[in-house]
C-alpha positions as CSV (number, residue, x, y, z in Angstrom):
1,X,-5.3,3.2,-6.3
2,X,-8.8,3.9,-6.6
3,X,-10.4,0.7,-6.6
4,X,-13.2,0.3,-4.1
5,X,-14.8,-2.6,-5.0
6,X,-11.8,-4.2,-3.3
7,X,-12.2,-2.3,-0.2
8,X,-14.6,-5.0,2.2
9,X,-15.8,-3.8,6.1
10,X,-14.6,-7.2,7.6
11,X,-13.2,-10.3,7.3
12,X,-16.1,-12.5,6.0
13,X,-16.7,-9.5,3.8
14,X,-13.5,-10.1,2.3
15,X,-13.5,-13.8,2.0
16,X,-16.8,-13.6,-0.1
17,X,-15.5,-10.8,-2.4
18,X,-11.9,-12.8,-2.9
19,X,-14.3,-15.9,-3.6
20,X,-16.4,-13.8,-6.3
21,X,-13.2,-12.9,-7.9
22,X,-12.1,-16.1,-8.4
23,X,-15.4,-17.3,-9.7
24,X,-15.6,-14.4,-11.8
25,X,-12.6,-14.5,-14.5
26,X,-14.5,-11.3,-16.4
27,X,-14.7,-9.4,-13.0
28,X,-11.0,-10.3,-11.9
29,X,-10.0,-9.6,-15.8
30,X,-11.2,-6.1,-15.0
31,X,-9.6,-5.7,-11.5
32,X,-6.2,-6.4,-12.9
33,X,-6.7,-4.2,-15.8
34,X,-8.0,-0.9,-13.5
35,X,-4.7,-2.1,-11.3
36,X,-2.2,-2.6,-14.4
37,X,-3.4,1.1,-15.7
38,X,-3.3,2.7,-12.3
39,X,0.0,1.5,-10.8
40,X,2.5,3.5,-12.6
41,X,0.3,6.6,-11.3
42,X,-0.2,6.4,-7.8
43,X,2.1,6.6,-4.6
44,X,2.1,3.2,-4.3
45,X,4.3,1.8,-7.0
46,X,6.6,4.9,-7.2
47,X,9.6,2.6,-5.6
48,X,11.9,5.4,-6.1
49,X,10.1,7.5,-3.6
50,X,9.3,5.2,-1.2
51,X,13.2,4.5,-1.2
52,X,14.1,7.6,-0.4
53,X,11.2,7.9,2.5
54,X,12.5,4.7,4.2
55,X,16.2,5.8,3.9
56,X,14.9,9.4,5.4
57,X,13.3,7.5,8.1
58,X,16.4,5.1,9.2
59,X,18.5,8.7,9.3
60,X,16.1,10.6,11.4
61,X,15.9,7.4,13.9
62,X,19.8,7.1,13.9
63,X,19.9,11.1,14.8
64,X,17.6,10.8,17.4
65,X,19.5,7.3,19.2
66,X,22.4,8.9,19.1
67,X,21.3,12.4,20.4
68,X,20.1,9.9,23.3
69,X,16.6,11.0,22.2
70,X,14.2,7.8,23.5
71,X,12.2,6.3,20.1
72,X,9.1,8.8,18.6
73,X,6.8,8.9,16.1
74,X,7.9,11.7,13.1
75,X,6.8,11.8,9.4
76,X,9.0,11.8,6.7
């Protein structure tokens, strides 16, 4: 989604930028808008996709159980 400056190395990293946000209403203004503009654009939100991934997923995993195949990892 391209937005770094929510990307923290650790925890208290992450506690101090949620507590800036919250003290900051013009820098959390700003956050939501670069999310509201990206999130018909990237991977994330596509729900249609993603549904189609998931259902993908629960159809290879049925295959393999009842090939008698043990559980693996695959990507869809």
């Amino acid at each position: 989604m391209n937005v770094p400056e929510l990307v923290t190395g650790n925890l208290s990293d992450y506690e101090a930028r949620a507590v800036a946000l919250a003290r900051g209403p013009a820098a959390l203004a700003a956050v939501k808008q670069k999310l509201m503009a990206n999130r018909l654009a990237t991977p994330l939100f596509d729900t249609a996709r993603w549904t189609r991934n998931v259902e993908a997923a629960y159809t290879q995993m049925w295959e393999r159980r009842q090939r008698g195949e043990a559980p693996a990892h695959f990507s869809v």
